[in-house]
C-alpha positions as CSV (number, residue, x, y, z in Angstrom):
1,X,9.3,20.4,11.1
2,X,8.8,17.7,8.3
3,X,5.4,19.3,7.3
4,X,4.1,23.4,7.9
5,X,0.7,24.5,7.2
6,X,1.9,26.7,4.9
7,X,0.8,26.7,0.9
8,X,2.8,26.9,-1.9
9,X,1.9,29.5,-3.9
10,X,1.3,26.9,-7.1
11,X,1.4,23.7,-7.3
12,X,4.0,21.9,-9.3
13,X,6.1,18.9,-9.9
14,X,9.0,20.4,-7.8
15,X,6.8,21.4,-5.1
16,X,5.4,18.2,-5.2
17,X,8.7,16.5,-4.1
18,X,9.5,19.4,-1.9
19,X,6.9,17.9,-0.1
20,X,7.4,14.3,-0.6
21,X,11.8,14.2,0.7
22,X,11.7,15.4,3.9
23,X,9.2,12.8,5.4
24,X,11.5,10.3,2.7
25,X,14.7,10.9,4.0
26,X,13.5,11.0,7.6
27,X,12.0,7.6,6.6
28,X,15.3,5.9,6.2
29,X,16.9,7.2,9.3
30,X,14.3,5.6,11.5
31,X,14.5,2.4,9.7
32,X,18.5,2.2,10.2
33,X,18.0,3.1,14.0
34,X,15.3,0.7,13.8
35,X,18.1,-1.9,12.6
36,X,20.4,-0.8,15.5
37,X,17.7,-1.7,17.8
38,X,16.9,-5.2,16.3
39,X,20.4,-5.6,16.5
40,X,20.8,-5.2,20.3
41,X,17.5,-6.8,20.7
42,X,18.7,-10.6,19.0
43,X,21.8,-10.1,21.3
44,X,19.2,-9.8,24.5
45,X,16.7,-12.2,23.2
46,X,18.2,-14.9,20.9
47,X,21.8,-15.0,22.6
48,X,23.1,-12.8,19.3
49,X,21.3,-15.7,16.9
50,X,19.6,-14.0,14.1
51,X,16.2,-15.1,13.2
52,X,15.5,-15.8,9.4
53,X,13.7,-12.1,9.1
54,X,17.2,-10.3,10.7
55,X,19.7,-12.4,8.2
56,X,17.4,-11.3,5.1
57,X,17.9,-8.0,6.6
58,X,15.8,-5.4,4.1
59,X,15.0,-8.8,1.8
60,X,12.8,-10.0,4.6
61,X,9.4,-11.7,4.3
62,X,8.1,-10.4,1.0
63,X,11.2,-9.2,-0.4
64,X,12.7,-12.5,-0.5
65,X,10.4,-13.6,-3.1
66,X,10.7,-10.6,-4.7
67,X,14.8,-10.9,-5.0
68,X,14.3,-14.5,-5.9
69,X,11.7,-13.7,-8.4
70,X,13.9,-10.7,-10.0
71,X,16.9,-12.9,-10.1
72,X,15.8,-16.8,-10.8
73,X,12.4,-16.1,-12.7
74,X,9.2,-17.9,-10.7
75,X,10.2,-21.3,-11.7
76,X,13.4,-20.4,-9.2
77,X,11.3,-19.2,-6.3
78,X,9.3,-20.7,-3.9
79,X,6.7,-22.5,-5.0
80,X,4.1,-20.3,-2.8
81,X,5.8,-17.0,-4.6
82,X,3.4,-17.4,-7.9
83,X,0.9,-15.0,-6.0
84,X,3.7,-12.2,-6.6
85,X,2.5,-10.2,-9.3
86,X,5.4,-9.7,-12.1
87,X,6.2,-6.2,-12.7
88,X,8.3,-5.0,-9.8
89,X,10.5,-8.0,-10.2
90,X,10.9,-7.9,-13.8
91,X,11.5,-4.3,-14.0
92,X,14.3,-4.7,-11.4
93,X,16.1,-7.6,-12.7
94,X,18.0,-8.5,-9.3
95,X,18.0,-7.7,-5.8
96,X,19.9,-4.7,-6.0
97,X,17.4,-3.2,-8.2
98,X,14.2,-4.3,-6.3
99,X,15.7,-2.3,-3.7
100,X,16.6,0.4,-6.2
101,X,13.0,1.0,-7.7
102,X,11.3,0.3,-3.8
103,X,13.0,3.4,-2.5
104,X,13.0,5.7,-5.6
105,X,8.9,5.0,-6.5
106,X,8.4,5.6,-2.6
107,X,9.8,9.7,-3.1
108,X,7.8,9.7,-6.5
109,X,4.6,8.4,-4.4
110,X,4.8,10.7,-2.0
111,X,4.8,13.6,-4.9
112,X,1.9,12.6,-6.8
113,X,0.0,11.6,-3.2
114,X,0.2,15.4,-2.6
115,X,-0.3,16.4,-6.2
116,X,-3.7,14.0,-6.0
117,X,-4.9,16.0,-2.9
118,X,-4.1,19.3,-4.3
119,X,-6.3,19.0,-7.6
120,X,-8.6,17.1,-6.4
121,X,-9.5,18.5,-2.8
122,X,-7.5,21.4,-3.2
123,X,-6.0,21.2,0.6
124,X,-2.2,22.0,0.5
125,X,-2.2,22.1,4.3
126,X,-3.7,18.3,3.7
127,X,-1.9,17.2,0.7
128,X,1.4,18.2,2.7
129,X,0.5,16.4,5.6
130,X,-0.5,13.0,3.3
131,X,2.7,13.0,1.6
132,X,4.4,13.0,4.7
133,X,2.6,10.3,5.9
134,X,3.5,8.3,2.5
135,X,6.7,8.0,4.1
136,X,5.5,8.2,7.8
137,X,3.0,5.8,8.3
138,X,3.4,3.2,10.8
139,X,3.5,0.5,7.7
140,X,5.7,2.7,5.6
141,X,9.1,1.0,6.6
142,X,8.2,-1.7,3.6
143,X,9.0,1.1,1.5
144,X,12.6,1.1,2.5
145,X,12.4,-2.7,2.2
146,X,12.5,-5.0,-1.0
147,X,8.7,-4.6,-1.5
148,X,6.2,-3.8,-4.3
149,X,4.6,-0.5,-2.2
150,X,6.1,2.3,-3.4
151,X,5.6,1.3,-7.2
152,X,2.0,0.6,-6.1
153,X,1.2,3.9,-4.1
154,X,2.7,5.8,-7.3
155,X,0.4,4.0,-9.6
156,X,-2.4,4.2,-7.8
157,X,-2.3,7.7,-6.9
158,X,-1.6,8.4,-10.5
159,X,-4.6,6.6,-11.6
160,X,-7.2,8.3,-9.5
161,X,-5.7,11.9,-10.8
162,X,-5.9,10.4,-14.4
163,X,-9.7,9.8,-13.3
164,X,-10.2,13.3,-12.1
165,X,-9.0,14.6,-15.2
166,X,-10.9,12.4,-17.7
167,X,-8.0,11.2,-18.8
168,X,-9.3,7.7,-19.5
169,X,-6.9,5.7,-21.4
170,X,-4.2,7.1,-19.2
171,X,-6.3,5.5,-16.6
172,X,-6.8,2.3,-18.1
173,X,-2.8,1.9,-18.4
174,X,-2.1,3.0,-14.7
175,X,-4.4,0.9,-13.2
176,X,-3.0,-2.0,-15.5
177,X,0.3,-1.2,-14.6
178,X,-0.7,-1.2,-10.4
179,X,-2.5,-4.3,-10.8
180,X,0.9,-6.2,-12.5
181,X,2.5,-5.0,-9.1
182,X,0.1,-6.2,-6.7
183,X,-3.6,-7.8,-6.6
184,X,-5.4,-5.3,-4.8
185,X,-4.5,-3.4,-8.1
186,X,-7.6,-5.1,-9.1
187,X,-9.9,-3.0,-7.0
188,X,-8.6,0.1,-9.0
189,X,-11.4,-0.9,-11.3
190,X,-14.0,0.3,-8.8
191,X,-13.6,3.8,-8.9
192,X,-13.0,3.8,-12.6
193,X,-16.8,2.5,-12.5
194,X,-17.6,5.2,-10.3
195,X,-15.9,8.0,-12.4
196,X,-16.6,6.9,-15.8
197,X,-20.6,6.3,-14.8
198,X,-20.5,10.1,-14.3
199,X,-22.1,11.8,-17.4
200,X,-21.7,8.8,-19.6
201,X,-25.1,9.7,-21.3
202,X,-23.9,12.8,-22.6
203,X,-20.6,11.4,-23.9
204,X,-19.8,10.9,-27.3
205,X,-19.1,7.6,-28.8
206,X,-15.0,7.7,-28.9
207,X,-15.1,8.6,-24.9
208,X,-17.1,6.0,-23.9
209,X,-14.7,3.7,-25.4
210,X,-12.4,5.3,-23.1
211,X,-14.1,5.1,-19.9
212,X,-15.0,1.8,-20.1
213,X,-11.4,0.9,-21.0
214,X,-10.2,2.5,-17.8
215,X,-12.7,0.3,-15.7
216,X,-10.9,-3.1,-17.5
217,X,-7.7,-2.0,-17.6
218,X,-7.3,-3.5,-13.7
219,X,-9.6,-6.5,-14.5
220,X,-7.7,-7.3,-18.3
221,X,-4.4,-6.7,-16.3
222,X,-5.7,-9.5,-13.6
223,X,-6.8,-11.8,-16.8
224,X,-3.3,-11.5,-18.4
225,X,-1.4,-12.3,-15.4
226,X,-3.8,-15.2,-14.3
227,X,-4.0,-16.5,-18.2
228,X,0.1,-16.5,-17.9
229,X,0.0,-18.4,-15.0
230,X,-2.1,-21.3,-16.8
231,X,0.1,-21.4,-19.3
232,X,3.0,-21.9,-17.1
233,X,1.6,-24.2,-14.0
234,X,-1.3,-25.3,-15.2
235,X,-3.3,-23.7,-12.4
236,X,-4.4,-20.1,-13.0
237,X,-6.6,-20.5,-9.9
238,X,-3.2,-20.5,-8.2
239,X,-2.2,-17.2,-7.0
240,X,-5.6,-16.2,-5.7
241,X,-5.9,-20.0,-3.8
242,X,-2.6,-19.6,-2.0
243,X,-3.7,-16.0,-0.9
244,X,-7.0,-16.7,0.4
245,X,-5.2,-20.0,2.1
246,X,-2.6,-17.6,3.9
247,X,-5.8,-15.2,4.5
248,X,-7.8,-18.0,6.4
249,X,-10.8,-17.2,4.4
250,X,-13.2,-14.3,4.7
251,X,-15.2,-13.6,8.0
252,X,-18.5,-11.3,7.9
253,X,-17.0,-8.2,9.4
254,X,-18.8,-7.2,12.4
255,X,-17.9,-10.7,13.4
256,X,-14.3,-10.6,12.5
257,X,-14.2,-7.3,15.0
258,X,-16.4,-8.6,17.9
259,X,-13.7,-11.9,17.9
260,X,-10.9,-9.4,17.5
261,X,-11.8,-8.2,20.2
262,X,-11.1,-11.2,22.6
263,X,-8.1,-12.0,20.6
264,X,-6.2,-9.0,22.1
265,X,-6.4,-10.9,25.1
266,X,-5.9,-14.2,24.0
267,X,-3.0,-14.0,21.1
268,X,-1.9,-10.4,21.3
269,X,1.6,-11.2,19.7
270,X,-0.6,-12.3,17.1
271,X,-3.8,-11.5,15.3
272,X,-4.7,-9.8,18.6
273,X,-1.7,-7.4,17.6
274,X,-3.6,-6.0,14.4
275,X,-6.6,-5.4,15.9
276,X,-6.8,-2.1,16.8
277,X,-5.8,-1.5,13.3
278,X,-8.7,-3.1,12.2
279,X,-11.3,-0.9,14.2
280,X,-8.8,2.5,12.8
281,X,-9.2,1.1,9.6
282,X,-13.3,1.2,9.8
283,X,-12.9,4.3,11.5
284,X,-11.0,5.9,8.2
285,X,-13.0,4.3,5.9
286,X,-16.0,5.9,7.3
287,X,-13.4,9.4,7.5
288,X,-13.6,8.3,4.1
289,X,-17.4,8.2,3.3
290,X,-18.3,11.5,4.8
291,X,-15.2,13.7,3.4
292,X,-14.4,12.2,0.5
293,X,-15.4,11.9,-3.5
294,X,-17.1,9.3,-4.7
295,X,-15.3,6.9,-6.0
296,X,-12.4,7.4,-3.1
297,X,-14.8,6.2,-0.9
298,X,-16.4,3.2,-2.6
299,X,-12.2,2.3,-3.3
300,X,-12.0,2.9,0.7
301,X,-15.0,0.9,1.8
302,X,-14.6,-2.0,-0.4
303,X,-10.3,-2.4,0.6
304,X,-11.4,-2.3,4.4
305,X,-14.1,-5.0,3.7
306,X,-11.7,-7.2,1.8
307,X,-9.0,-6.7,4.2
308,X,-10.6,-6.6,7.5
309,X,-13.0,-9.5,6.8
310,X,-9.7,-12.3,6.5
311,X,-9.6,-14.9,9.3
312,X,-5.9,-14.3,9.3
313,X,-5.3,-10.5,9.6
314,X,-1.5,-10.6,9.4
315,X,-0.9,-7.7,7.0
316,X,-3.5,-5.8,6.8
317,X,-1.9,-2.6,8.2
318,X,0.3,-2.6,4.8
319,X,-3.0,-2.9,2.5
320,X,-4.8,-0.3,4.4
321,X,-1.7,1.7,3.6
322,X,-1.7,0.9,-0.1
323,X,-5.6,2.5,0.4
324,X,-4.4,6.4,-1.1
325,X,-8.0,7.4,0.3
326,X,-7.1,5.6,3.4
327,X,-3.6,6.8,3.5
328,X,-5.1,10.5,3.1
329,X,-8.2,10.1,5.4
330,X,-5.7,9.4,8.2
331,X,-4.1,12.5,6.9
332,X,-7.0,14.4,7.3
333,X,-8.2,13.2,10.9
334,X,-4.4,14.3,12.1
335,X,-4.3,18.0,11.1
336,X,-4.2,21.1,13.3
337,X,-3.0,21.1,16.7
338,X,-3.3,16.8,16.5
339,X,0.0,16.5,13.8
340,X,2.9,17.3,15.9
341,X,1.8,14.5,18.6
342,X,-0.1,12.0,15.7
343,X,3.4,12.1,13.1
344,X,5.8,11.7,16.2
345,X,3.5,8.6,17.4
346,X,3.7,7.3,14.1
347,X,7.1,7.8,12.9
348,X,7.7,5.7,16.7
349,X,5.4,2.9,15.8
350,X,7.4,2.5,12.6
351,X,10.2,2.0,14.0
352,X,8.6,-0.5,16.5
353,X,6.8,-2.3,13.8
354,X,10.2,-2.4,11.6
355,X,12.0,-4.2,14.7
356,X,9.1,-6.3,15.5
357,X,9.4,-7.4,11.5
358,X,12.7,-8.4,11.7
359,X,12.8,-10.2,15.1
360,X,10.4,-12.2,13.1
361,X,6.8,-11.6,15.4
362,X,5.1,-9.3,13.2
363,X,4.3,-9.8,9.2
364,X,4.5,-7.0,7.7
């Protein structure tokens, strides 16, 4: 089996990724049989001719930009690629290495996923089965592509156990570091409010320096990057005005839900396909509220808001899954006699979601 209910008898680095490869390695299996099934399926459906997302093969959608970033700078991009956030692209300097530091972060995510759980919650039955699902998830097939997800999972995860451990400056950097690599790295911020609020009165002087550096690290991060952006277009607004513009806006959620519901029906190749995300998103951000700390919850509620609330919900399965709390809450609602069924289920809608991706009727 990929994951037992067995405990190691100490937690360590190396136990860590013992539980991390398995679900890692299975991972890439599923998304090469995934890519013999596309392949059959564009001989069936398209008369053997590609679309665009099949010909970019693991470069598709996102990891376009991200090659074209790495390779040709921003100026040689798309114009819409400015909302990429830099640091996955400059730290692979080509395609080859996007790909390269994609797959590698992804084993290293799944490690400190279940090193978070263990010193935090102290569940190794739980921290096993979240690791696994770092690979697992239906959504987690963008790790084995060209995207910025498994930098961003490592990060974050390693943020929120630099919280737990008051280690604040730590902090500050990771959740710098997460926001360079994507935007929602931003909402890091949120439970380093949470956390460092906790006995800030009896804190001396130096720490409080510290805490409130970790809550700006995210939001200085976001300044730098937008302040860059000025400086090179002349439109910081940029990134975050081509987002919201592929977003459709922000809808109050119950709404969003209640029209979801009729768009199953009405579009259900598109936005009527992520819907019954949406609701198990709400479901595990309320998973979320009753099992979890603090500050994994506020992180859980205010990601399902922001993501669940668009007018365009393309997507939103990947930024749940870039949610660690959500990411472990699903973990936690699929243990006991429910994992064998819920990780074969999910390691099957992976697949599906990866061919669906690259016959070009699913974003991803």
């Amino acid at each position: 089996m990929i994951a037992t209910a067995e405990a190691p008898a100490a937690s360590s680095w190396r136990a860590d990724l013992s539980a991390a490869w398995p679900g890692w390695l299975v991972a890439r299996v599923v998304v090469l049989a995934a890519w013999g099934a596309n392949a059959l399926l564009v001989k069936l459906r398209f008369d053997g001719v590609a679309p665009a997302a099949t010909d970019q093969g693991l470069f598709a959608w996102d990891g376009s930009y991200y090659r074209a970033i790495a390779e040709l700078g921003y100026a040689g991009a798309q114009p819409d690629g400015i909302r990429f956030h830099p640091l996955v692209p400059l730290l692979a300097v080509n395609g080859v290495g996007v790909l390269l530091l994609a797959n590698v972060s992804a084993l290293f995510a799944g490690a400190a996923v279940h090193r978070l759980v263990v010193v935090v919650l102290g569940d190794y039955d739980l921290a096993r089965r979240s690791a696994t699902l770092v690979a697992l998830a239906p959504p987690a097939f963008v790790l084995v592509w060209a995207y910025a997800e498994g930098p961003f999972l490592l990060l974050a995860a390693c943020q929120l156990l630099a919280l737990h451990r008051r280690r604040w400056w730590l902090a500050a950097v990771l959740g710098a570091l997460a926001t360079l690599t994507r935007p929602s790295g931003l909402l890091l911020a949120l439970p380093a409010a949470v956390e460092a609020a906790r006995g800030l009165r009896a804190a001396p002087v130096r720490e409080i320096v510290g805490r409130v550096a970790a809550v700006l690290g995210p939001v200085v991060a976001m300044a730098g990057f937008l302040l860059w952006v000025e400086r090179a277009t002349g439109d910081w607004g940029a990134p975050l005005r081509i987002q919201e513009d592929y977003r459709g806006g922000f809808a109050f959620l119950p709404f969003r839900l209640v029209e979801g519901v009729g768009e199953i029906i009405s579009d259900p190749l598109g936005d009527g396909l992520h819907v019954p995300f949406a609701f198990a998103m709400v479901w595990l951000a309320w998973v979320c509220w009753k099992r979890f700390p603090v500050s994994w919850m506020a992180l859980a509620v205010v990601s399902v808001l922001q993501n669940v609330g668009a007018g365009n919900l393309n997507s939103i399965e990947r930024y749940a899954y870039g949610t660690v709390p959500i990411l472990v809450a699903f973990a936690a609602v699929t243990g006991g006699r429910w994992w064998r069924p819920a990780i074969v289920a999910s390691t099957v809608l992976m697949g599906a979601m990866a061919v669906v991706a690259w016959q070009g009727d699913f974003v991803p």
